[in-house]
C-alpha positions as CSV (number, residue, x, y, z in Angstrom):
1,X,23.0,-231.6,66.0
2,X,22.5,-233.8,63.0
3,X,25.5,-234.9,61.0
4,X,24.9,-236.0,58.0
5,X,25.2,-236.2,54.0
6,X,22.9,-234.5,51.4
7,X,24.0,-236.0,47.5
8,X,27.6,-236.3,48.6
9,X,27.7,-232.9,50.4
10,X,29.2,-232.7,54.6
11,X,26.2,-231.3,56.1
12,X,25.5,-230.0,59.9
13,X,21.8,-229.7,61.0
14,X,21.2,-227.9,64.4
15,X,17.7,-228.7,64.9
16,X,15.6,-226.9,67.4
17,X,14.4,-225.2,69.7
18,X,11.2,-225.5,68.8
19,X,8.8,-222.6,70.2
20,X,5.1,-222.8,70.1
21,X,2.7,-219.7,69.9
22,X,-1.3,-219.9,69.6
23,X,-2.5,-222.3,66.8
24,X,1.5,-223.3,65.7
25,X,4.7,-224.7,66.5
26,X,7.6,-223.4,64.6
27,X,11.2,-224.9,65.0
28,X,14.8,-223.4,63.6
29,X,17.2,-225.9,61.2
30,X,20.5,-224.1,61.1
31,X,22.1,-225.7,58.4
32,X,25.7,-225.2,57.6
33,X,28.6,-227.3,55.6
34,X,32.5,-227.8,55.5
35,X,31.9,-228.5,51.5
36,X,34.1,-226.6,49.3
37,X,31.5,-226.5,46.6
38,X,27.8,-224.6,46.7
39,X,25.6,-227.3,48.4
40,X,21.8,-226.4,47.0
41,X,18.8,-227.5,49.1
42,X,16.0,-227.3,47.2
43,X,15.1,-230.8,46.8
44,X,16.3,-231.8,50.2
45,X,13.5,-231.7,52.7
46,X,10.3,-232.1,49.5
47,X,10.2,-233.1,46.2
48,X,7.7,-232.2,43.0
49,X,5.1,-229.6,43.7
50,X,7.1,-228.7,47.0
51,X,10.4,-228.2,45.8
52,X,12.0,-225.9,47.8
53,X,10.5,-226.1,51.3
54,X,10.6,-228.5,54.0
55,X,7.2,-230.0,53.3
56,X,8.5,-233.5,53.7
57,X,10.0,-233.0,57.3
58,X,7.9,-234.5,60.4
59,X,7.8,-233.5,63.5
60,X,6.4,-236.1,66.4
61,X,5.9,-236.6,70.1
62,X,6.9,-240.4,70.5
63,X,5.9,-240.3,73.8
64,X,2.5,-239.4,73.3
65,X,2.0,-241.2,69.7
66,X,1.4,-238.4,67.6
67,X,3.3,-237.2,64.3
68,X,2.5,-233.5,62.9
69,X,2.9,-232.9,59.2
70,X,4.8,-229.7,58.0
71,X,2.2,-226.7,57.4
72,X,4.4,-224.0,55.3
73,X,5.3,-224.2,51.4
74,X,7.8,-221.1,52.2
75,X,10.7,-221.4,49.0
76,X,12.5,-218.4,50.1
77,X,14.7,-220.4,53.2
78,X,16.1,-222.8,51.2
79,X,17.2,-220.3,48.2
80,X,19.9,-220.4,47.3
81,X,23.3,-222.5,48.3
82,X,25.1,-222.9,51.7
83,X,28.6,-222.4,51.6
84,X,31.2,-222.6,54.0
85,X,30.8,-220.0,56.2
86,X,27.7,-218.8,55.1
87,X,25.0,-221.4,56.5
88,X,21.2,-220.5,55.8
89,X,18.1,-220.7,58.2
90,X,15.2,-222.6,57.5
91,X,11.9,-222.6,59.9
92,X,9.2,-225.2,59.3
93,X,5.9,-224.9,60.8
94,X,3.4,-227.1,62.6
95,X,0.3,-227.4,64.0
96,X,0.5,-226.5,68.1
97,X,1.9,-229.1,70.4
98,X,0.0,-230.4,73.3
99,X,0.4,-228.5,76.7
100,X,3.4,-229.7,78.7
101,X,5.7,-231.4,75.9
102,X,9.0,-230.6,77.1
103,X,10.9,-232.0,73.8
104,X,10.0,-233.7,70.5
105,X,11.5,-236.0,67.5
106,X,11.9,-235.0,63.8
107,X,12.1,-236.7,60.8
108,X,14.1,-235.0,58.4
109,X,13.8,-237.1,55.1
110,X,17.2,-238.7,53.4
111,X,19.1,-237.0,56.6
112,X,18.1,-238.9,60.1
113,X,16.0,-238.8,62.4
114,X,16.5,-236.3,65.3
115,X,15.7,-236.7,68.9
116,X,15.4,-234.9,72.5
117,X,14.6,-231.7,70.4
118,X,14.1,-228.9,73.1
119,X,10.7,-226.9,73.4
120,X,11.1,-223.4,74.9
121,X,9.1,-220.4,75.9
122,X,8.8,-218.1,72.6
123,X,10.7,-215.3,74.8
124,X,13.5,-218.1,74.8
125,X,14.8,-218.3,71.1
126,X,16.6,-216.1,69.1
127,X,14.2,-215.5,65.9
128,X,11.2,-213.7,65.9
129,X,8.1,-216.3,65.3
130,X,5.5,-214.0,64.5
131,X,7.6,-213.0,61.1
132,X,8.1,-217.2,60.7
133,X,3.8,-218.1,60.7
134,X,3.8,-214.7,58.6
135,X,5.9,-215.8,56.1
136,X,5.2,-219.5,56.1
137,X,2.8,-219.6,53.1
138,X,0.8,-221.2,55.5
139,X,-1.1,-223.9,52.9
140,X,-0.2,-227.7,54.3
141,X,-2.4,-230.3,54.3
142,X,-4.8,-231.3,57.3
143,X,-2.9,-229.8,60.3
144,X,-3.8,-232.9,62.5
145,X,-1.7,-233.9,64.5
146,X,-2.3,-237.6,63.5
147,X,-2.0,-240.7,65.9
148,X,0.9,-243.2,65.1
149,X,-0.4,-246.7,64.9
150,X,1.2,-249.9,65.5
151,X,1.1,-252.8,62.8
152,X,2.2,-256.4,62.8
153,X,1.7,-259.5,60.3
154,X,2.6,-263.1,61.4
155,X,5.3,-264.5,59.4
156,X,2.8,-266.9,57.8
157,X,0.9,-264.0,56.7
158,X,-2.0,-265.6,58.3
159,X,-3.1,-262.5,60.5
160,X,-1.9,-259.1,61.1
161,X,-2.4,-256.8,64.0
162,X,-2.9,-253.2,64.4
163,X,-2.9,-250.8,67.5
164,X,-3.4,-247.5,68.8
165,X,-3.7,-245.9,71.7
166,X,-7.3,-246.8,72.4
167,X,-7.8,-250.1,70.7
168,X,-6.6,-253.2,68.8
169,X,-7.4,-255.0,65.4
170,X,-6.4,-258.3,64.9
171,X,-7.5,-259.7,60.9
172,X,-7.4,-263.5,60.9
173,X,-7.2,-264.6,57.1
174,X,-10.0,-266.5,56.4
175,X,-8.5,-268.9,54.1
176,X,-6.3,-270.1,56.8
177,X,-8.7,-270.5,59.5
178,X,-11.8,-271.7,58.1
179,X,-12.2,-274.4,55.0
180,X,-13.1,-273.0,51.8
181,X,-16.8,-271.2,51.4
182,X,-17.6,-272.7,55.4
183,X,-18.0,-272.1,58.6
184,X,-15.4,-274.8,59.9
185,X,-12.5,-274.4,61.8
186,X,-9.4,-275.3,60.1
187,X,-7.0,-277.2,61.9
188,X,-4.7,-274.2,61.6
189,X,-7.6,-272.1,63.5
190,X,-6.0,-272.4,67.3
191,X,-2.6,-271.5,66.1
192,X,-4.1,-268.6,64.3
193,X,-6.5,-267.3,66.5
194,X,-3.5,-267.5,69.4
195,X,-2.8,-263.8,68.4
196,X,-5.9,-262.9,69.5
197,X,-5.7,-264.8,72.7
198,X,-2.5,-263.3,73.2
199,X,-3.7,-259.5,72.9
200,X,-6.7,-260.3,75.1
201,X,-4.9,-261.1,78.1
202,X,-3.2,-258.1,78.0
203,X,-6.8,-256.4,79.5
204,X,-7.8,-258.4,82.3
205,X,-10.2,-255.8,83.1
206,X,-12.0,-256.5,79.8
207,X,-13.5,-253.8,77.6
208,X,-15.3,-253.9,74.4
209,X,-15.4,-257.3,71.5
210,X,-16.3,-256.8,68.4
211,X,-16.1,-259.7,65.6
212,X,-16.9,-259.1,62.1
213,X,-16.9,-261.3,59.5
214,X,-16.1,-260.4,56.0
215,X,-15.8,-262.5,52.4
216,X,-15.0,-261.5,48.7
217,X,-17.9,-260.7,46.1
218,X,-17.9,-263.9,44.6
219,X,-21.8,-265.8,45.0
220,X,-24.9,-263.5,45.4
221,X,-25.0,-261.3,48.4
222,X,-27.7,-263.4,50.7
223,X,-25.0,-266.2,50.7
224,X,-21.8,-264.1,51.1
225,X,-23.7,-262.2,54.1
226,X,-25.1,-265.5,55.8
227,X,-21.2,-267.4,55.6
228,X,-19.7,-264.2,57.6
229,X,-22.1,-263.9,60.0
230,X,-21.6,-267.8,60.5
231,X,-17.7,-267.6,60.4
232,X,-18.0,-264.7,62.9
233,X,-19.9,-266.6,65.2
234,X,-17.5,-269.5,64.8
235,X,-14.3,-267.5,65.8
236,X,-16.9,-266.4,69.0
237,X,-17.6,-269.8,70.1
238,X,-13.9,-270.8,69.3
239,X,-12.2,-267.9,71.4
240,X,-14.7,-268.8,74.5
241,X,-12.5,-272.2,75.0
242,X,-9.7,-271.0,74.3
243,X,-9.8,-267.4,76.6
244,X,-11.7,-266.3,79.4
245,X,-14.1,-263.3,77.5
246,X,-16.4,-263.0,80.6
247,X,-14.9,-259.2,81.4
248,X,-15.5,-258.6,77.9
249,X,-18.8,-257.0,76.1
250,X,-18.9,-259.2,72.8
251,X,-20.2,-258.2,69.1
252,X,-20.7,-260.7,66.7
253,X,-21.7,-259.7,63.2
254,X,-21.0,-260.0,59.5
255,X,-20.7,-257.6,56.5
256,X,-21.0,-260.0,53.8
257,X,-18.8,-258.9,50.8
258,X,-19.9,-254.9,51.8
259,X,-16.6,-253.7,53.2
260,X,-13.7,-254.9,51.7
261,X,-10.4,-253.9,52.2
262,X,-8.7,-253.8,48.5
263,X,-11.2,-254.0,45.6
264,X,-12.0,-257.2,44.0
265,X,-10.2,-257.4,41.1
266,X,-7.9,-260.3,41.1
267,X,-7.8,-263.8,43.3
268,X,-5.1,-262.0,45.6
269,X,-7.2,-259.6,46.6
270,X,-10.0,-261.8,46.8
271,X,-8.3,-263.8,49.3
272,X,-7.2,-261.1,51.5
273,X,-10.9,-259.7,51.7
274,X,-11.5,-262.9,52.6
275,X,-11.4,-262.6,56.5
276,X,-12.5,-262.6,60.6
277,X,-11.9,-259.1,62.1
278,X,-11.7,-259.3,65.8
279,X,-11.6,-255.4,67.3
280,X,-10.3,-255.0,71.2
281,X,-11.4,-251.9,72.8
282,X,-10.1,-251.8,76.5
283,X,-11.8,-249.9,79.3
284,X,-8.2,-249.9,80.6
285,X,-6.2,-249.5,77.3
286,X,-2.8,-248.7,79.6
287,X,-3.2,-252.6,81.2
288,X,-0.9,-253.6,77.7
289,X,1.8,-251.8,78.5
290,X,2.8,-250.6,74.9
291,X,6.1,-249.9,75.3
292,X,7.8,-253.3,75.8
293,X,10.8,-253.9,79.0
294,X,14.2,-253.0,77.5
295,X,15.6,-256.7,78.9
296,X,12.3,-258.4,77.0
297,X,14.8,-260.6,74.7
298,X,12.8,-260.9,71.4
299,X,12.5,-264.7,69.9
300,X,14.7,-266.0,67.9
301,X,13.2,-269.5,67.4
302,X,10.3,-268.1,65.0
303,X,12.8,-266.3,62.8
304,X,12.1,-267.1,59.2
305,X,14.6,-268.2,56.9
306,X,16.1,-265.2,55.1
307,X,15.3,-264.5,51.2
308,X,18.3,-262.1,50.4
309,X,21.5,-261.2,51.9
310,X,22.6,-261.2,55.9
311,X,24.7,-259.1,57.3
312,X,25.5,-257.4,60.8
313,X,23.7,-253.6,60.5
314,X,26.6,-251.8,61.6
315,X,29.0,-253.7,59.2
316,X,26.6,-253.7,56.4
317,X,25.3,-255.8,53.6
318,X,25.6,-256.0,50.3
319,X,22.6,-255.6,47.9
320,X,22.0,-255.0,44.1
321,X,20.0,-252.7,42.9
322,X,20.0,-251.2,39.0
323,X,22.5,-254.2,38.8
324,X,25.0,-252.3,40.9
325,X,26.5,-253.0,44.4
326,X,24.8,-251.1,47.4
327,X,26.3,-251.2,50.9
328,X,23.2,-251.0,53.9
329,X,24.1,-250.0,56.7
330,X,22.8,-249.2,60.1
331,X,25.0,-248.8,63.0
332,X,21.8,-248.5,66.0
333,X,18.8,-247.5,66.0
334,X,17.1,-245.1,69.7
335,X,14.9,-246.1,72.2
336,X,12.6,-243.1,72.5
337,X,8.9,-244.2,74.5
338,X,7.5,-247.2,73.2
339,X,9.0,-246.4,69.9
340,X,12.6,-247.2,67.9
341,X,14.2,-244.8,65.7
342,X,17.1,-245.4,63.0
343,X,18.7,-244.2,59.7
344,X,19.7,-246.9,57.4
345,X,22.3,-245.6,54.8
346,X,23.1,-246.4,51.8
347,X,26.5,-246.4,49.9
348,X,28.3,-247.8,46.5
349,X,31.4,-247.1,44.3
350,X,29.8,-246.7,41.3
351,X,26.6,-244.8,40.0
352,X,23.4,-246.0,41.1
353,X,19.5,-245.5,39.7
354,X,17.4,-246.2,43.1
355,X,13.7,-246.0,42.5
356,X,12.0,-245.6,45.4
357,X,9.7,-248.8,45.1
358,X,12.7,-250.9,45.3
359,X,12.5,-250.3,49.0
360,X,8.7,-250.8,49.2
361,X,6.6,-253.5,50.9
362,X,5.7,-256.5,48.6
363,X,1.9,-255.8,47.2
364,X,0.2,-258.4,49.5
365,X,1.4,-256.5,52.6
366,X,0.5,-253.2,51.3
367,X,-2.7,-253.9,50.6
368,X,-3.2,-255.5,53.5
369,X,-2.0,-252.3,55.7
370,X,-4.1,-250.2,53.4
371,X,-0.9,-247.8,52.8
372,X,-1.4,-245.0,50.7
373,X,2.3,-244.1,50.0
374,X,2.4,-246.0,47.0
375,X,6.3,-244.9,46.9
376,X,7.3,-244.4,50.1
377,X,10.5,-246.6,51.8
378,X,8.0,-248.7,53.4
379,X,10.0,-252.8,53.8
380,X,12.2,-251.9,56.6
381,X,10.7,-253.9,58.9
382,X,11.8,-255.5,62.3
383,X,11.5,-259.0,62.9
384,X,10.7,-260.2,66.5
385,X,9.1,-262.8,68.6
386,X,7.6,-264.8,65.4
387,X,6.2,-260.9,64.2
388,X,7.1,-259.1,61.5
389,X,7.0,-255.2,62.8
390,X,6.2,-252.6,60.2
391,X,7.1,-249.3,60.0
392,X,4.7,-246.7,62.3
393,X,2.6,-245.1,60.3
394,X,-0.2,-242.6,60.5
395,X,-3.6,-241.7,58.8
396,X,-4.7,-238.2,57.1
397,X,-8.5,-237.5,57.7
398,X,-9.1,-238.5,54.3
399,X,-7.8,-242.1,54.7
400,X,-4.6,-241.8,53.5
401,X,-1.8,-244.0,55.3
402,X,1.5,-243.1,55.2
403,X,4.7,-244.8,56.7
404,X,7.4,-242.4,58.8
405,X,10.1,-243.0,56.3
406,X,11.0,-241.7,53.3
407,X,8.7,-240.7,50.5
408,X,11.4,-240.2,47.8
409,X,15.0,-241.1,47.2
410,X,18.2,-240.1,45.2
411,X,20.7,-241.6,43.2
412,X,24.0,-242.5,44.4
413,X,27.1,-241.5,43.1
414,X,30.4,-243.1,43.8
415,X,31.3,-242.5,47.5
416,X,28.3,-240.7,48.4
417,X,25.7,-241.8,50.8
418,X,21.8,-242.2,50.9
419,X,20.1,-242.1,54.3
420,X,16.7,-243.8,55.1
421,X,15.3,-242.7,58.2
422,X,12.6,-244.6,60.1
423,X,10.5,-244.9,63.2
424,X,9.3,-248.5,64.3
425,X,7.0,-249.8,67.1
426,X,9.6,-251.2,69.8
427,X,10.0,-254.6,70.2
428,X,12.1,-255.0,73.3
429,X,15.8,-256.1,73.8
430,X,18.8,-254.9,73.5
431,X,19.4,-255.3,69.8
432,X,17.0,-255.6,66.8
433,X,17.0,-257.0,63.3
434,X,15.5,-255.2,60.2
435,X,14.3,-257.4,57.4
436,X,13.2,-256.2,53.9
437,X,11.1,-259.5,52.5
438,X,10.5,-260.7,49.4
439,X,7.5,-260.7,47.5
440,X,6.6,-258.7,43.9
441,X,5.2,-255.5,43.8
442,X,3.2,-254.0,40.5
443,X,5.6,-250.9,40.4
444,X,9.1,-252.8,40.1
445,X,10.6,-256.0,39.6
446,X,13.9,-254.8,41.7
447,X,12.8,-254.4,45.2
448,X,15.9,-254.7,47.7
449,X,15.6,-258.1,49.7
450,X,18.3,-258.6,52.7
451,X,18.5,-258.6,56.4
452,X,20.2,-256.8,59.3
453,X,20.9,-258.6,62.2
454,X,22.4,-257.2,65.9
455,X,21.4,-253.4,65.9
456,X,22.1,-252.1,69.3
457,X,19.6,-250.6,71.1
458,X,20.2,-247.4,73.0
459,X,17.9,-245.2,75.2
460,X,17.5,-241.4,74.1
């Protein structure tokens, strides 16, 4: 049972069971209100060209890392109002779950995130689920499911790290660890490349190494190739004497200016194609451990400066945006695998514009994640042992990379609430604090900048 708010309205969401039969899943939302007046829910699980279905709503296995995308564009659910005392049925559709998944999560956009969601035998729930996939208007995008994957950047912005369930990336920047146009180390290099080390020892039982090194598209080709093949061999001969790499079947190459990972188009770019790639592929990928202890107390020495506002998440901070006053709130956030979940709502006395880039990453970090969701609630991040922890996030087969968050939000009106669900990597400890930084971003010069400190941490 979700409660929660849709643009002002008392809403109840019963979510689940969820039943699974041949190629699908499909799970019930019983969705009722106490709300005097006709609550319309067109807009409230999609936006734009799927107005009126629950495109929008995800449904994941936490446990096993994956996220499923909604299949069905049906409109006739959600026609309509519910009223009090008449609630309405809505029954999105999925791709099938894995054998042996006994619940799941799901993310139902500017509502919460829902967990322990029961999966039962088709015989076991009370709709009929042949009529659902017939009238789903089955038409979705790649069915997947998708694999979550793990990101972190360095509060210097000097590397960032991302992770799945069979291997590791870690990017070092190459302006920080090298001197400009050469192959020497920078006196920065150790300190750098200690995220490297660090994710190393995880496998002592070794695996695959592969360096690449990569530069912008300035100078001819022959030069740009020869410098990151050179800088590549230099990180090499630099992690040998820092780390034992004997279990560990190395690849050193370069790619010259051939792969970058934003175009070339202005000097920031420039400089984040400017780089030392380092991937980890474990023969024993479980050796890390992904989900970290609950009584791991994250760092608080390497906590940056904040750039906005600080406030306690369950009392709140205030922001501006549109020049108005917005309360954040977020009273905890769950524990569920190696994974945290939380809904971060939003409040204000008076009427608010919020443009969904106001709560996106700054530029520099979304190109450098290669997200796709140009306009998705993507800056809630957690801050933890000198890391900055995005947001999980997932990738279509076409490339695209989206963040589990929001992909649209509303305006506020006086005494109504907004809610921004989310799903993060865990970080271990008992309590957590979010952090939206500060940086520009092409689409808005408004982005929300504050910090939540002391979320409890509970176990689903």
């Amino acid at each position: 049972m979700l409660s929660t708010e849709y643009q002002g309205a008392p809403l109840t969401v019963e979510v689940g069971p969820v039943a699974v039969k041949g190629k699908y899943t499909v799970a019930r939302f019983h969705i009722s209100t106490d709300s005097k007046e006709d609550v319309y829910l067109s807009q409230a699980f999609a936006q734009l060209e799927n107005v009126g279905t629950t495109a929008d709503v995800r449904m994941m296995s936490l446990e096993q890392s994956l996220v499923y995308v909604e299949l069905g564009r049906n409109t006739e659910d959600l026609s309509g109002a519910v009223t009090k005392g008449a609630p309405k049925d809505a029954f999105p559709v999925f791709s099938a779950l894995n054998d042996g998944v006994q619940s799941v999560e799901m993310l139902l956009p500017n509502m919460g995130v829902v967990v322990g969601v029961p999966v039962v035998k088709e015989s076991e729930v009370d709709f009929n689920v042949d009529d659902v996939i017939a009238k789903a208007n089955l038409q979705g995008p790649d069915p997947g499911p998708f694999k979550l994957e793990r990101a972190t950047v360095s509060m210097d912005g000097s590397s960032d790290t991302k992770q799945d369930e069979k291997s590791t990336t870690v990017t070092v920047a190459g302006d920080v660890t090298f001197a400009t146009d050469s192959d020497q180390l920078s006196a920065q290099a150790d300190s750098v490349l200690a995220t490297v080390v660090e994710q190393i020892k995880k496998f002592p039982s070794g695996g695959d190494l592969t360096i690449t090194g990569h530069t912008d598209d300035v100078a001819d080709d022959a030069h740009n190739q020869d410098l990151s093949e050179r800088r590549a061999k230099a990180v090499s001969g630099r992690l040998k004497k820092l780390t034992d790499l004997s279990a560990w079947k190395e690849s050193v190459s370069g790619k010259g200016e051939s792969s970058p990972r934003v175009a070339n188009d202005t000097d920031e770019h420039r400089q984040i194609n400017r780089r030392v790639e380092i991937a980890l592929t474990p023969s024993k990928p479980a050796e890390a451990n992904a989900a970290p202890s609950a009584s791991t107390a994250p760092s608080s020495s390497a906590m940056p400066k904040a750039s906005g506002p600080v406030g306690k998440g369950p009392e709140g901070v205030d922001v501006k945006i549109d020049g108005k006053t917005v309360s954040m709130a977020i009273d905890h956030v769950v524990r569920v695998g190696s994974y945290l979940a939380g809904t971060v709502v939003l409040t204000s006395s008076e009427t608010v514009s919020m443009p969904v880039a106001s709560f996106a990453l700054p530029g520099k970090m979304m190109d450098m994640r290669g997200l796709s969701g140009v306009f998705y609630v993507s800056s809630l991040t957690i801050l933890s042992g000198g890391l900055r922890y995005l947001e999980a996030d997932y990738t279509y087969s076409d490339g695209s990379r989206y963040p589990l968050a929001n992909s649209f939000v509303y305006n506020l009106e006086p005494g109504a609430s907004q809610s921004l669900p989310v799903v993060w990597p865990d970080v271990g400890g008992d309590s957590v604090t979010i952090d939206m930084p500060a940086g520009e971003y092409l689409y808005t010069k408004e982005r929300v900048v504050a910090r939540l400190t002391d979320i409890p941490v509970v176990n689903a």
